[in-house]
C-alpha positions as CSV (number, residue, x, y, z in Angstrom):
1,X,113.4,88.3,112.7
2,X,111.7,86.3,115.2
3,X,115.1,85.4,117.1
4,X,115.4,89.1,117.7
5,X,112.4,89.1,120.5
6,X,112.5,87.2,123.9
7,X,110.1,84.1,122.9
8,X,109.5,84.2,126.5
9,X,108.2,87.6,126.9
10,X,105.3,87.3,123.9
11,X,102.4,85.8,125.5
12,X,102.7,89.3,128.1
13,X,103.2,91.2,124.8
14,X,100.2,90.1,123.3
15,X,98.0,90.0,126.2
16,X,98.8,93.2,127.3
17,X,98.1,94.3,123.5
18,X,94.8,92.6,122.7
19,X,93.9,94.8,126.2
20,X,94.9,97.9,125.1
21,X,93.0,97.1,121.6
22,X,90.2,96.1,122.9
23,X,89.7,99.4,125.0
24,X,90.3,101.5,122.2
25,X,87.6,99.7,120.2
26,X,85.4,100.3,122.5
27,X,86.3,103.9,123.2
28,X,86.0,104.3,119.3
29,X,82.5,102.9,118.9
30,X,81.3,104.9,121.9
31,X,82.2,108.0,121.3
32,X,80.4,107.4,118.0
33,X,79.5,107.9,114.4
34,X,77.7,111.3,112.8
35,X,75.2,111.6,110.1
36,X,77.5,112.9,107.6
37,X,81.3,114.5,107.1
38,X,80.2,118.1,108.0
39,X,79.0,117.5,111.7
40,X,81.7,114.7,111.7
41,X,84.4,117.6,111.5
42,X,82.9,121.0,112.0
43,X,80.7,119.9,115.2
44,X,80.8,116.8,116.6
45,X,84.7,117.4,116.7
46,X,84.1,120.8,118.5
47,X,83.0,118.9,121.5
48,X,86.5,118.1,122.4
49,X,88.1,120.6,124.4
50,X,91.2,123.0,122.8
51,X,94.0,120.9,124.9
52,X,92.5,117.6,124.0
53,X,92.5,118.8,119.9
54,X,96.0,120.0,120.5
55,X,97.1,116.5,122.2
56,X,95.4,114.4,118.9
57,X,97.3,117.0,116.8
58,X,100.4,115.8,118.2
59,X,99.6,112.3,118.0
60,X,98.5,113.1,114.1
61,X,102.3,113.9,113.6
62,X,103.5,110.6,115.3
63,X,103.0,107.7,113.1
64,X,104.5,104.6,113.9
65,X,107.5,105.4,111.4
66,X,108.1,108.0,113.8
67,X,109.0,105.2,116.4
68,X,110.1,102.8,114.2
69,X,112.1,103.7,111.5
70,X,113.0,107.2,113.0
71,X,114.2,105.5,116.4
72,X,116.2,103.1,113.9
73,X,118.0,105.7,111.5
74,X,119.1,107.3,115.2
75,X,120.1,104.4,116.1
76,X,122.3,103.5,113.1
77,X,123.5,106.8,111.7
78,X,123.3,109.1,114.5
79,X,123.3,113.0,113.1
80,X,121.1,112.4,110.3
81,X,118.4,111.4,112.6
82,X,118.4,114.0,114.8
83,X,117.9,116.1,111.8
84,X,114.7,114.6,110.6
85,X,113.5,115.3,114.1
86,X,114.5,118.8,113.8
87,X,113.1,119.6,111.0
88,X,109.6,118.1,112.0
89,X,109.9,120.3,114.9
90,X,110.4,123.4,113.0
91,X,107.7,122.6,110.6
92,X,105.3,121.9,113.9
93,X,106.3,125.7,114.4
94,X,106.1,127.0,111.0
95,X,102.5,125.6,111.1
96,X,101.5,126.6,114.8
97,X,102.4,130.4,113.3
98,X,101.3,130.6,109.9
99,X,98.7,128.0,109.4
100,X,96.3,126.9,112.0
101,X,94.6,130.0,112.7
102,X,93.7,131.8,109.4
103,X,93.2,128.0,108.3
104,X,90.1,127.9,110.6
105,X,89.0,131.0,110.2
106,X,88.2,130.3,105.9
107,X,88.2,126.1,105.7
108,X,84.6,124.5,107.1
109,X,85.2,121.2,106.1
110,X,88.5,120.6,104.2
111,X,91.5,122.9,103.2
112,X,89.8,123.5,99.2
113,X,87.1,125.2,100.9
114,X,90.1,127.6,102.2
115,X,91.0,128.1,98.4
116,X,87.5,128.7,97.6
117,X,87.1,131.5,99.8
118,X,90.0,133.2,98.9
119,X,89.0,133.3,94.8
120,X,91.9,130.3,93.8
121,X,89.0,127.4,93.8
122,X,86.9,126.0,91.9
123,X,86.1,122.5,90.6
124,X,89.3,121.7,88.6
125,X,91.3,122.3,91.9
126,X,89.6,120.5,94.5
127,X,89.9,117.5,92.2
128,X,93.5,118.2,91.5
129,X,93.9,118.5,95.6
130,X,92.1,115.9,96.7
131,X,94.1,113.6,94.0
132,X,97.5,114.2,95.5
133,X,96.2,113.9,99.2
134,X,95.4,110.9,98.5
135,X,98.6,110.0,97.0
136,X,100.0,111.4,100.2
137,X,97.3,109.1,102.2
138,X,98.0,106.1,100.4
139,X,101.8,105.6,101.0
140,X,101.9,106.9,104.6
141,X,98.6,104.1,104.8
142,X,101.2,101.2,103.4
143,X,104.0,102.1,105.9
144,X,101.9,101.7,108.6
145,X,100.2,98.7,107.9
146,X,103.5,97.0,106.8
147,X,105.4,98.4,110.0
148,X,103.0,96.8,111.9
149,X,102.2,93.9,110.3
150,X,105.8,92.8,110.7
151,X,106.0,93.4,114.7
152,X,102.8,91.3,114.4
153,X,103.9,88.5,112.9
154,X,107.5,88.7,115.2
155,X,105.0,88.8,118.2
156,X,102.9,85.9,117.2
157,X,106.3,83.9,116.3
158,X,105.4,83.2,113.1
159,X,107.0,85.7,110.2
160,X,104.8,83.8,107.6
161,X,101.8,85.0,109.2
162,X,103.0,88.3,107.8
163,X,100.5,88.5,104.9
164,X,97.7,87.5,107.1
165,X,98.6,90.3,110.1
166,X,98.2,93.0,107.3
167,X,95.3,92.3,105.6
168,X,93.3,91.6,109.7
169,X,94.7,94.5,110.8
170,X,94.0,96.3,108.2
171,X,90.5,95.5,108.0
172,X,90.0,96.2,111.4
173,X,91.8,100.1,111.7
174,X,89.0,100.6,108.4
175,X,86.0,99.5,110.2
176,X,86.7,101.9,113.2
177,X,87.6,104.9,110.9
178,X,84.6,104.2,109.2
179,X,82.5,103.5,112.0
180,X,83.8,105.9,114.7
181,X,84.0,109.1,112.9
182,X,86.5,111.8,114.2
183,X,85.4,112.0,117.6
184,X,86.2,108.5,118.1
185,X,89.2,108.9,116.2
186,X,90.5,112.2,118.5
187,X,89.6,110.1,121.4
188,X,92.0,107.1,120.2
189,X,94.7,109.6,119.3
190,X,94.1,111.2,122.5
191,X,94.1,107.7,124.4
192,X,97.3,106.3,122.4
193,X,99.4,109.8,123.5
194,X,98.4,108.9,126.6
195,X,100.0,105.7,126.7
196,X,102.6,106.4,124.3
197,X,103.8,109.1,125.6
198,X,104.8,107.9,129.5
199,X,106.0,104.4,128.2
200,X,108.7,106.4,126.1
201,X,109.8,108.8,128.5
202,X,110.4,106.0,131.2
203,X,112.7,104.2,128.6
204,X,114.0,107.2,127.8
205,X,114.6,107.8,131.9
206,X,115.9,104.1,131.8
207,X,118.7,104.8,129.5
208,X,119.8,107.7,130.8
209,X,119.8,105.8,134.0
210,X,121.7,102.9,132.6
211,X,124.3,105.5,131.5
212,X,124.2,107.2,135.2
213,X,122.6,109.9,134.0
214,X,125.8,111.3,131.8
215,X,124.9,111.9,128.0
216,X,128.8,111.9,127.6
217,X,129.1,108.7,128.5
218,X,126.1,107.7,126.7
219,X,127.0,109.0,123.2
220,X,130.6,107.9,123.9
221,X,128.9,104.5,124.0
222,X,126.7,104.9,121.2
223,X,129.1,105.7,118.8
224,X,131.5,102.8,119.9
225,X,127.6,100.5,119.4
226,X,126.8,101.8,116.4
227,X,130.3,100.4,114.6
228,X,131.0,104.0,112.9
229,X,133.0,105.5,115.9
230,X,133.2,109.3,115.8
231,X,131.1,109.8,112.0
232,X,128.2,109.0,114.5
233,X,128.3,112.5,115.4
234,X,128.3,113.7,112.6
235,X,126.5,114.7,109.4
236,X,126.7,112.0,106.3
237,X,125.9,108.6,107.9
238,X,122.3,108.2,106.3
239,X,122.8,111.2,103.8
240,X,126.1,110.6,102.4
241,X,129.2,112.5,102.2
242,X,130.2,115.4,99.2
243,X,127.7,117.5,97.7
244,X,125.2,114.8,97.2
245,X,125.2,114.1,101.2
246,X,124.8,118.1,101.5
247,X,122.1,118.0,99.0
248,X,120.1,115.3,100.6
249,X,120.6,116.8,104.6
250,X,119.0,120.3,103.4
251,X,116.4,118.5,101.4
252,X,115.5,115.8,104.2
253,X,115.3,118.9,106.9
254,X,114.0,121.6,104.2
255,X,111.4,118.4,102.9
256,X,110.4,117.3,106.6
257,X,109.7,120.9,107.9
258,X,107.3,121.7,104.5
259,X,105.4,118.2,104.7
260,X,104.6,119.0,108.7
261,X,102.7,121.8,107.3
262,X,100.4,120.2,105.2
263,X,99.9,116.6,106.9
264,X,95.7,115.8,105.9
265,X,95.0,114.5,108.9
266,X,96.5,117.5,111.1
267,X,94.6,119.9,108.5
268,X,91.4,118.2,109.1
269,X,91.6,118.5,113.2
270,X,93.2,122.5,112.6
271,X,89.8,123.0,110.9
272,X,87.8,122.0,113.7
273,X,89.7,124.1,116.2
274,X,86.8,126.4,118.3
275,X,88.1,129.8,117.7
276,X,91.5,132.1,117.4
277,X,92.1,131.8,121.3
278,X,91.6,127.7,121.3
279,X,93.5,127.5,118.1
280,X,96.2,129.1,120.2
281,X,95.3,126.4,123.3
282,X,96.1,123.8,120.6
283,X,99.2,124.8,119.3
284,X,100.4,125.1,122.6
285,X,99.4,121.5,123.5
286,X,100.5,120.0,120.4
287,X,104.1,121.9,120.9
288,X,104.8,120.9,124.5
289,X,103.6,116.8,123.7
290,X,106.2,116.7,121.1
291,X,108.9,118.4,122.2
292,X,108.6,116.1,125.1
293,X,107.9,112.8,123.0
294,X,111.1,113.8,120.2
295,X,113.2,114.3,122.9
296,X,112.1,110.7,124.4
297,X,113.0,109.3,120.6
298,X,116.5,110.8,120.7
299,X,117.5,109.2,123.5
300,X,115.8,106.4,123.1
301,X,117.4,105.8,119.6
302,X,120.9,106.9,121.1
303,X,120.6,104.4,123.3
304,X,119.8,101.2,121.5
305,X,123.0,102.4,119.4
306,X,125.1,102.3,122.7
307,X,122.8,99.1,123.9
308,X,122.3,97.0,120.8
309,X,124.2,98.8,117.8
310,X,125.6,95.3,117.3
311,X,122.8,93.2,116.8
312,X,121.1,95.9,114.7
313,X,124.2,96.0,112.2
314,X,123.8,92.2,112.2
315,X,120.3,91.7,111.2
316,X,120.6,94.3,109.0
317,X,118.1,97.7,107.8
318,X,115.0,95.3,108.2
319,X,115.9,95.1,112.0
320,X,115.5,99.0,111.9
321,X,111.6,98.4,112.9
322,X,112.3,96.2,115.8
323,X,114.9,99.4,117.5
324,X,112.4,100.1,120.5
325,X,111.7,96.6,121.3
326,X,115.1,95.5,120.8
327,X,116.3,98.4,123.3
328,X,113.3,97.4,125.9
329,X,114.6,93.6,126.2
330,X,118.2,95.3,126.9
331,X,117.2,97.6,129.5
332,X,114.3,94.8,131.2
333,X,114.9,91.3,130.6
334,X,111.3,90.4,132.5
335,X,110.1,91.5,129.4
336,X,107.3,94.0,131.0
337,X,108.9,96.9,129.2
338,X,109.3,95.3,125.8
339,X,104.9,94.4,126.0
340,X,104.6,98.3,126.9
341,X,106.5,99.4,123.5
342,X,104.9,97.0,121.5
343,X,101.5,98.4,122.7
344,X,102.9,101.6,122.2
345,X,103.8,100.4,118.5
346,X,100.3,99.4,117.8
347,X,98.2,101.9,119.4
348,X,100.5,104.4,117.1
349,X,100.0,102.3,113.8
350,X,96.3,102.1,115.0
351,X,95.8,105.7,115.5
352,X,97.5,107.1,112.6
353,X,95.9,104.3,110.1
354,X,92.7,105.3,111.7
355,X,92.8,109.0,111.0
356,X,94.5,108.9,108.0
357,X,91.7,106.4,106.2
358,X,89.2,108.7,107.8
359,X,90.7,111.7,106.5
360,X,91.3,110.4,103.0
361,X,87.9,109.4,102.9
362,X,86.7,112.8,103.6
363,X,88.6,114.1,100.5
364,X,87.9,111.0,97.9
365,X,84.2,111.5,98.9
366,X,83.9,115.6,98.7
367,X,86.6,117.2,97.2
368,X,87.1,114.2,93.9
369,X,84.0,112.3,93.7
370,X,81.4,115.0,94.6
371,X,83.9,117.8,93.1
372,X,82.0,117.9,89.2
373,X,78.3,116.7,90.6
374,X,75.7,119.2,92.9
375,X,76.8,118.4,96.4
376,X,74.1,118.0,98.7
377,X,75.3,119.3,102.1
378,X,74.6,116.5,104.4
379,X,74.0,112.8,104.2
380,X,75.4,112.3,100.5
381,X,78.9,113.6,101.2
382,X,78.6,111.9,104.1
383,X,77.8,108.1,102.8
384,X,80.4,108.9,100.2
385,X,82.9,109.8,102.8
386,X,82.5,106.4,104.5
387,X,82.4,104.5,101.2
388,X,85.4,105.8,100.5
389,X,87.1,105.5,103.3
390,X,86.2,101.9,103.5
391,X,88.0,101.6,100.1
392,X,91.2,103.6,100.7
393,X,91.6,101.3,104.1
394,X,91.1,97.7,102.3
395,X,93.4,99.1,99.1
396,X,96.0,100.1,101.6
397,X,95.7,96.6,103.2
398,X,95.9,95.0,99.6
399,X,99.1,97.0,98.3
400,X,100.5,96.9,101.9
401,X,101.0,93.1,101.3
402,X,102.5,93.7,97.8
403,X,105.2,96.3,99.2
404,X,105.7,94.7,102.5
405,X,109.6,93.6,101.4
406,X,109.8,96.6,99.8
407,X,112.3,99.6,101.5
408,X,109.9,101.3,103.9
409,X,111.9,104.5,103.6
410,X,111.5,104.7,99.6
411,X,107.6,105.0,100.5
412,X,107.8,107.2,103.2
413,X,110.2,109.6,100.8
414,X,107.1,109.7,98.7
415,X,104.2,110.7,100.4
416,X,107.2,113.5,102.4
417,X,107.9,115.0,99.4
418,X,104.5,115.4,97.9
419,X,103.1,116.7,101.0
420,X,105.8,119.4,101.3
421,X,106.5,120.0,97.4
422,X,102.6,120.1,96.1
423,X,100.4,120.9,99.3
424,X,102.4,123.2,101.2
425,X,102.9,125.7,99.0
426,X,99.2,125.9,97.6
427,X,98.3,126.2,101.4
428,X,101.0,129.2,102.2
429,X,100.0,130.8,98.8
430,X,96.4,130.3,99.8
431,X,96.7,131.8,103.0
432,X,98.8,135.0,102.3
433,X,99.3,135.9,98.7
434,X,96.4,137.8,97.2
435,X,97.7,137.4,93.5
436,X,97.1,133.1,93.8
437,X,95.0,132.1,91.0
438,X,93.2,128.7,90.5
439,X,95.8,128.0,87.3
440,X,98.8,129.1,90.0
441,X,97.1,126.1,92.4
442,X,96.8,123.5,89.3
443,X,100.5,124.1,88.2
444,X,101.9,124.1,91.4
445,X,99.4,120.5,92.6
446,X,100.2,118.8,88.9
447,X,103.4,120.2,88.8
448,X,104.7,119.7,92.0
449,X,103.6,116.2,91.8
450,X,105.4,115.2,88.8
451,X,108.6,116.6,89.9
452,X,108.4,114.7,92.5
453,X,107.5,111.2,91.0
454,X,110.4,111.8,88.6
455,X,112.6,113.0,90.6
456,X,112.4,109.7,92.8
457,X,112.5,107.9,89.5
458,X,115.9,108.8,88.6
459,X,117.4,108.5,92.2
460,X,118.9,105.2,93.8
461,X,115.6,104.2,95.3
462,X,114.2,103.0,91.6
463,X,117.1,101.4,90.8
464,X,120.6,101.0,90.9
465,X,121.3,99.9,94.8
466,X,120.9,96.3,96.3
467,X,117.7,98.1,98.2
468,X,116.0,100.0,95.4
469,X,113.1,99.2,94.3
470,X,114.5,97.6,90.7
471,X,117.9,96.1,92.2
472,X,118.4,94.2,88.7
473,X,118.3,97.7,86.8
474,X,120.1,100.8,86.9
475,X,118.5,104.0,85.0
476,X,119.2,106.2,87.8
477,X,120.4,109.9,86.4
478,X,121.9,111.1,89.9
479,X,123.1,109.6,93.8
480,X,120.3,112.2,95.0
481,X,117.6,110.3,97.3
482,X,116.2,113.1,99.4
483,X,114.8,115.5,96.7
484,X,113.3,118.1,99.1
485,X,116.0,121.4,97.7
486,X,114.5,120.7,94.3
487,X,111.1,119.4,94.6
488,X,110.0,122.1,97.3
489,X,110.8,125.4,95.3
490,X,109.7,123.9,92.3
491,X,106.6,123.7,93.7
492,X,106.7,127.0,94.7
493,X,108.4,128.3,91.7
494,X,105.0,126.5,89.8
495,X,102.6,128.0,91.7
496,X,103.9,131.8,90.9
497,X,104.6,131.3,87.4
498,X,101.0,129.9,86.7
499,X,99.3,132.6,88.8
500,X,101.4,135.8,86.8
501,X,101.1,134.1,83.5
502,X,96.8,133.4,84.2
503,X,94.9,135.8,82.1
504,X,91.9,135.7,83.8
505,X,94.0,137.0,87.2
506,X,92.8,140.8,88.3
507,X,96.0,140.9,90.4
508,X,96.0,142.7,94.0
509,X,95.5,146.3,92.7
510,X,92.0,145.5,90.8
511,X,90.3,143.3,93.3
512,X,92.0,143.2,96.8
513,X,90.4,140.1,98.9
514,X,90.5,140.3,102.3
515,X,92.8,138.9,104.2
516,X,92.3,136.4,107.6
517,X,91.8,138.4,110.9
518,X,94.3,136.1,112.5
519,X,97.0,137.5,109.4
520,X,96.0,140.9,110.0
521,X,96.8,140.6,114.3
């Protein structure tokens, strides 16, 4: 992999980098530590303004699969892509209308306190959620640190040093997570949008230039780079063809739009939103940043199709990672463009590790270990919360170098469709049907979540294909890889069927609770 990147361009690469890291250390540290969780989230967080919530939000959503492996599928099967940016899109939508304000106006510290206040709570379920956020954590955790532990490695020259790049990495994004509470974390987000953002639009602006500015000419060229002529426009290149490839383009779209809506680390910043009119400042922010930043990817992935479609399809689905810095050495051979994506690369991996070990160590520490036991609001949950987010970091960093050869995208699959299948639906239900009972939220969170392990399982990412997981063993039971048409009403379908069938449930004409003032405008 290291003969992909200019040998001469990696001493400005990592210069550059070890800049850029250095700054947001520092900015991290600064900005601070609190006492405990509930000032980390419900205060100290307040003290960023509604557009500078709204711009971490966005960069919450952005994780360096976004730039990596996204940029790559667009770069190698053309339509498919573009759909999985579509559908985030629609889900940043679905959750700027439905979720974020009445979200605020129940949660104080994380979303079971929402299904507390609105009678569907209790013990048994903040256990149950804060188990499967964490199983939604821990993958998204892996794919990070192995994403960037690989561009590490290429950048230092040395692809044994691999291992090593993981677990230092690693180590590092846990110390500031743990030591710069969410403040410092919204102010690294905040910082890597602000770098991100502008280095991907120029490149964006560079390719269109290349192309003299005719996206005719550009996706003529793209399809003639990517080796699959005119199927590059169109739907089946990732997904397949048949009814499995129509299957798996609903259920990636259907999946990808559900999981937007119930990311952990979005949830934890909509929490801390001021009031109903900053929570509307917000979504506006975090609308307009990635519009602008998706539309960046598409052309970005586009063009390294039309630029360097052929030595992607040489090196393979591993290459996939390396799409943006393959594309910068195309369009600048001084190599000043490919140090700006790899910054952008790790300031992303940084950021999203960051907050997502900070936000799983909010819900090991309050809503699983301190679920059973008297909580003491302050310092307890707090020293939990940072015990345990130490943990989830360094177990990350230790599995990460177990499933670094693994396929990135089986992992990724994983944490998508729990997210969309098992929290999603408890959060809509939550939010806006009265009749949700605490058995409803248990059948939906257990249910959902085997569905969803099962139904990965049995597909051609266990076993089966040269890249599953088990390439030496077949018990697959059907060609379907994207689960998200089955695994999202099922969830859904679980969640009803336990809430009718629960004795104990008054139903809306006995006890009608009040519903959020943002629901009722």
């Amino acid at each position: 992999m290291t003969a992909l990147l200019d040998p001469s361009s990696r001493s400005l690469v990592f210069a550059v980098f070890s800049v850029f890291v250095v700054i947001c250390l520092m900015l991290c540290v600064i900005t601070g530590a609190d006492e405990d969780d509930r000032a980390l989230v419900r205060s100290d967080s307040r003290r960023l303004r509604s557009w500078q919530q709204g711009i971490a939000m966005g960069g919450d959503t952005t994780t360096v699969a976004t730039v990596t492996v996204l940029v790559g599928m667009v770069a190698t099967t053309g339509f498919d892509g573009l759909g999985v940016m579509l559908g985030s899109l629609v889900g940043v939508l679905l959750f700027l209308v439905l979720v974020i304000e009445p979200l605020r106006a129940h949660a104080s510290l994380t979303a079971p306190d929402l299904l507390d206040a609105r009678g569907s709570g209790g013990s048994a379920v903040r256990v149950a959620w804060g188990v499967v956020t964490l199983m939604v954590c821990f993958p998204l955790l892996v794919v990070q640190l192995v994403v960037v532990g690989n561009v590490a490695a290429a950048l230092l020259g040395q692809p044994g040093a691999r291992t090593g790049c993981i677990v230092v990495i690693g180590c590092v994004m846990t110390a500031l997570a743990v030591s710069g509470g969410i403040r410092g974390t919204g102010v690294v987000m905040i910082t890597k949008s602000a770098i991100a953002l502008p280095v991907l639009v120029v490149a964006a602006a560079l390719v269109l230039y290349r192309f003299g500015g005719d996206l005719g000419r550009l996706l003529d060229a793209a399809s003639l780079g990517s080796g699959t002529g005119e199927a590059f426009l169109r739907p089946g290149g990732y997904t397949g063809d048949g009814w499995v490839g129509a299957v798996n383009r609903i259920g990636h779209i259907f999946g990808m739009t559900m999981a937007t809506l119930a990311m952990p680390a979005v949830l934890m910043r909509a929490i801390a939103t001021k009031s109903p009119r900053g929570a509307r400042t917000v979504g506006r922010w975090m609308l307009g940043e990635l519009v602008l930043l998706y539309g960046a990817l598409a052309v970005v992935g586009v063009g390294a199709a039309a630029l360097v479609g052929t030595v992607l399809r040489e090196a393979g689905p591993s290459a996939q990672v390396f799409t943006p810095l393959l594309l910068g050495r195309a369009l600048d051979d001084g190599g000043l463009l490919v140090a700006a994506l790899a910054c952008v690369l790790f300031l992303t991996a940084l950021a999203a590790v960051v907050d997502v070990t900070l936000a799983a160590g909010i819900t090991l520490g309050r809503d699983v270990l301190a679920a059973t036991g008297d909580r003491q609001a302050g310092r307890l949950d707090g020293t939990a919360s940072r015990w345990s987010a130490a943990l989830t970091g360094l177990a990350a960093a230790a599995v990460a170098v177990v499933c670094a050869d693994w396929n990135l995208v089986v992992v990724s699959t994983l944490w998508l469709a729990l997210c969309g299948a098992a929290l999603a639906p408890v959060l809509l239900y939550a939010l806006y049907w009265p009749g949700f009972t605490a058995r409803g939220a248990l059948w939906c969170l257990w249910g959902a979540t085997a569905v969803c392990v099962v139904a990965l399982v049995v597909s051609p990412y266990a076993s089966g294909t040269p890249t599953s997981i088990m390439p030496g063993h077949d018990f697959r039971l059907w060609d379907v890889t994207i689960p998200g048409v089955v695994t999202v009403p099922a969830g859904f379908l679980l969640g009803w069927l336990g809430s009718v069938t629960d004795r104990r449930r008054t139903g809306e004409h006995a006890v009608r609770r009040d519903v959020p003032r943002a629901v009722r405008r």
